[in-house]
C-alpha positions as CSV (number, residue, x, y, z in Angstrom):
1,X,82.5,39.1,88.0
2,X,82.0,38.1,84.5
3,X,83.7,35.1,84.5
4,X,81.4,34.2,87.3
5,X,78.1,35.4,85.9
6,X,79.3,33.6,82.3
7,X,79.8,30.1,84.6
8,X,76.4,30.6,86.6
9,X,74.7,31.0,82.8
10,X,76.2,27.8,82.2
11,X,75.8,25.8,84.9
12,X,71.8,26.3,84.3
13,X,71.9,25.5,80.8
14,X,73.6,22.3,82.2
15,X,70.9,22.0,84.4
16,X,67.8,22.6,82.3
17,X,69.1,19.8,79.6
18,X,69.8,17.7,82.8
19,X,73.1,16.8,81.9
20,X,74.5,17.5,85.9
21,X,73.1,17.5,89.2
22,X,72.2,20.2,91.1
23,X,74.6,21.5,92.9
24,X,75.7,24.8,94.4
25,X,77.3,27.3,92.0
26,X,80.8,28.7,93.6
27,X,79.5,32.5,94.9
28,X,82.0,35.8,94.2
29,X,82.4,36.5,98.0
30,X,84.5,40.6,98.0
31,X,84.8,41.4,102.2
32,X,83.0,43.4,103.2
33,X,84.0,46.8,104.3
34,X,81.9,48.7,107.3
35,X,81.8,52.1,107.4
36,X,82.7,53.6,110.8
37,X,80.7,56.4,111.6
38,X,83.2,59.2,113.2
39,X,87.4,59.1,112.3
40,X,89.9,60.7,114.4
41,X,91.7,63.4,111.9
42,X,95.4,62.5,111.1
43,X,96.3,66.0,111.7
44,X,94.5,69.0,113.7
45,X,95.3,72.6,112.8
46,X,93.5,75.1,115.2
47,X,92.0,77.4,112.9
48,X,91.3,75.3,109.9
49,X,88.2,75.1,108.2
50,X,87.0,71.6,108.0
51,X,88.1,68.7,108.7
52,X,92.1,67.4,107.4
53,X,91.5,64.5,104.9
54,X,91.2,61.2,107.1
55,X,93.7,58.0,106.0
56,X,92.6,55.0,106.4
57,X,94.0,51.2,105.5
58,X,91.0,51.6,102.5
59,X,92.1,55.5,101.4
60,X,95.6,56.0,102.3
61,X,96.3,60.0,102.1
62,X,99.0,62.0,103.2
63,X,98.5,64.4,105.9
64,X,99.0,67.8,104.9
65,X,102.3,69.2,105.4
66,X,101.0,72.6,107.1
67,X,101.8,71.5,110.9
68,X,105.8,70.8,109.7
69,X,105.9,74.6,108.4
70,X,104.0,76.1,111.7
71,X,106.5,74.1,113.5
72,X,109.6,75.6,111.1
73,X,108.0,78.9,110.9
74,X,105.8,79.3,114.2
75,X,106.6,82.9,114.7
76,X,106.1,83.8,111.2
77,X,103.3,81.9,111.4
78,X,101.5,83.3,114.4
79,X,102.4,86.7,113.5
80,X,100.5,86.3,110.1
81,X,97.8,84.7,112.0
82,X,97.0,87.4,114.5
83,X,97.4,89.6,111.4
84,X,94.9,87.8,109.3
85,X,92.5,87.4,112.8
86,X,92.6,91.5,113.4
87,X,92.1,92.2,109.3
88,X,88.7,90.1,109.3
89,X,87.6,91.9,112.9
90,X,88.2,95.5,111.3
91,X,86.7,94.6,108.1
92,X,83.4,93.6,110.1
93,X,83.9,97.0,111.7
94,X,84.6,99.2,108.2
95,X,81.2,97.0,107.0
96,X,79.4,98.7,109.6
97,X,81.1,102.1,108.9
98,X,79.5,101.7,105.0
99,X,76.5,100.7,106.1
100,X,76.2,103.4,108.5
101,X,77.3,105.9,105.5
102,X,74.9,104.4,103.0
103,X,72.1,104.9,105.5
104,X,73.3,108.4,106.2
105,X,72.6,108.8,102.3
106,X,69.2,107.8,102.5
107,X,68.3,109.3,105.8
108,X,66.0,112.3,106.2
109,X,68.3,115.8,106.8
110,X,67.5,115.8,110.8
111,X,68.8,112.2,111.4
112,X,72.1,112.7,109.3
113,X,74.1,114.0,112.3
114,X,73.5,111.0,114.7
115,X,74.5,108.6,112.0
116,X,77.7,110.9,111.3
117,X,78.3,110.6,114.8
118,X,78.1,107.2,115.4
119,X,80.2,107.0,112.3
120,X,82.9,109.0,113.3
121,X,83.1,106.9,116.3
122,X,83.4,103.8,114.5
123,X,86.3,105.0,112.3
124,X,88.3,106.7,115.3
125,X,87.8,102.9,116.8
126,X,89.3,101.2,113.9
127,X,92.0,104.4,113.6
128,X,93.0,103.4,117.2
129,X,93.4,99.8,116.7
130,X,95.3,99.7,113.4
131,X,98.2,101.9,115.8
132,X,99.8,103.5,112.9
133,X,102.8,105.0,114.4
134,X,106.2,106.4,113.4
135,X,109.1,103.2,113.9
136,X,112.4,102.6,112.6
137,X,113.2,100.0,110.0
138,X,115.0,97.3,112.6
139,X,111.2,97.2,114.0
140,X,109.2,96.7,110.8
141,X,108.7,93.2,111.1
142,X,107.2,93.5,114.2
143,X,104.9,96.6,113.6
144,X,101.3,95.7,113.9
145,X,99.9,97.6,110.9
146,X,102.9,97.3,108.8
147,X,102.2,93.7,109.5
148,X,98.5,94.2,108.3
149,X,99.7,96.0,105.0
150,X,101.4,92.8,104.0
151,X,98.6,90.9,103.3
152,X,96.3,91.6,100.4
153,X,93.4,92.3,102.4
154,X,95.1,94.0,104.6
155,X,95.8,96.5,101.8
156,X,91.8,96.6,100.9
157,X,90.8,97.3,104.1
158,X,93.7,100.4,104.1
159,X,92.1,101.3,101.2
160,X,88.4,101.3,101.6
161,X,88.9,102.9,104.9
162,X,91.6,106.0,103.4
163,X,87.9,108.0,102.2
164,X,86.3,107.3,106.0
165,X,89.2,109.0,108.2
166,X,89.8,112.7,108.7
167,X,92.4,114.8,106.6
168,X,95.0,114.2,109.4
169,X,94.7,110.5,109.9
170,X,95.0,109.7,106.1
171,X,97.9,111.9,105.4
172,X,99.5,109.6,109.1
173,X,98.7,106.7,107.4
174,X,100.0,107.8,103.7
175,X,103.0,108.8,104.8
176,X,103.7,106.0,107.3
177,X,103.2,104.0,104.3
178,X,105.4,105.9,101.9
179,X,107.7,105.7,104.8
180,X,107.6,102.3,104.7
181,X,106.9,101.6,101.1
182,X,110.9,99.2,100.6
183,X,109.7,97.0,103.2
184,X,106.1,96.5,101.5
185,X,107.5,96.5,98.6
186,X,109.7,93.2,99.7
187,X,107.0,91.8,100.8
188,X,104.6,92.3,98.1
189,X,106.0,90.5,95.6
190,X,103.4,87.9,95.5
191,X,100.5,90.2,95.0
192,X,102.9,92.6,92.7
């Protein structure tokens, strides 16, 4: 471009003294690139956030390598998956239970038992769906809220619900998780 600009500069000088005719000057010509409006994603992942970066002949990128491991792992994977998918339904649930208890806190004394109530119902529902249940170690893998417990927020949500449930539902959980505690171990080695 500068040699360019630098021979256009001179080519008028030339001109202005009159020492050439007027001619032309040779024009930087780049091609020109159109835009397309919509790309067809390299790779689609069901459950991905977004869109996978796009490659074209201008921005070659490499596909991300996740669908080669869902392929490899693909029961891991969905197990992990369904995991991940229950965690964020029961955390909107235990949301609820907090809200419900915060506006238990605030609530004149003749409206506290409806709220406890309705409280105590939501718990029991997220009790029932976590299916803590006595199993043997050949069927750890499998179990569903053993499965939960091996994710971070998995553990949170074990957590922040423990001061919710009734005296005999923590000490189920507690001990099915001290029961347990090798496998989690194992697999918590990531999040130590």
């Amino acid at each position: 471009q500068t040699y360019y600009h630098q021979l256009e500069r001179k080519q008028a000088e030339e001109e202005l003294l009159g020492g050439r005719n007027k001619q032309e000057p040779p024009k930087l010509v780049t091609p020109f690139i159109q835009k397309v409006e919509t790309y067809n994603s390299v790779v689609r992942i069901a459950g991905s956030l977004g869109q996978v970066a796009v490659s074209t002949c201008y921005s070659p990128r490499r596909a991300i390598d996740a669908v080669h491991h869902a392929l490899v792992e693909e029961a891991a994977g969905s197990h992990r998956l369904r995991a991940l998918h229950r965690i964020e339904k029961l955390f909107l649930q235990l949301l609820e239970v907090e809200e419900m208890q915060r506006k238990m806190s605030l609530a004149p004394e003749e409206e506290q038992p409806c709220y406890q109530e309705q409280k105590s119902q939501e718990v029991e529902h997220i009790y029932q769906v976590l299916k803590i249940r006595a199993c043997s170690s050949e069927e750890e893998a499998e179990d569903e809220f053993l499965q939960l417990l091996c994710v971070r927020k998995g553990k949170k949500l074990a957590a922040r619900l423990l001061p919710h449930l009734t005296r005999e539902q923590a000490e189920k959980m507690l001990l099915t998780i001290t029961h347990h505690l090798p496998f989690l171990m194992k697999k918590d080695m990531s999040d130590e």
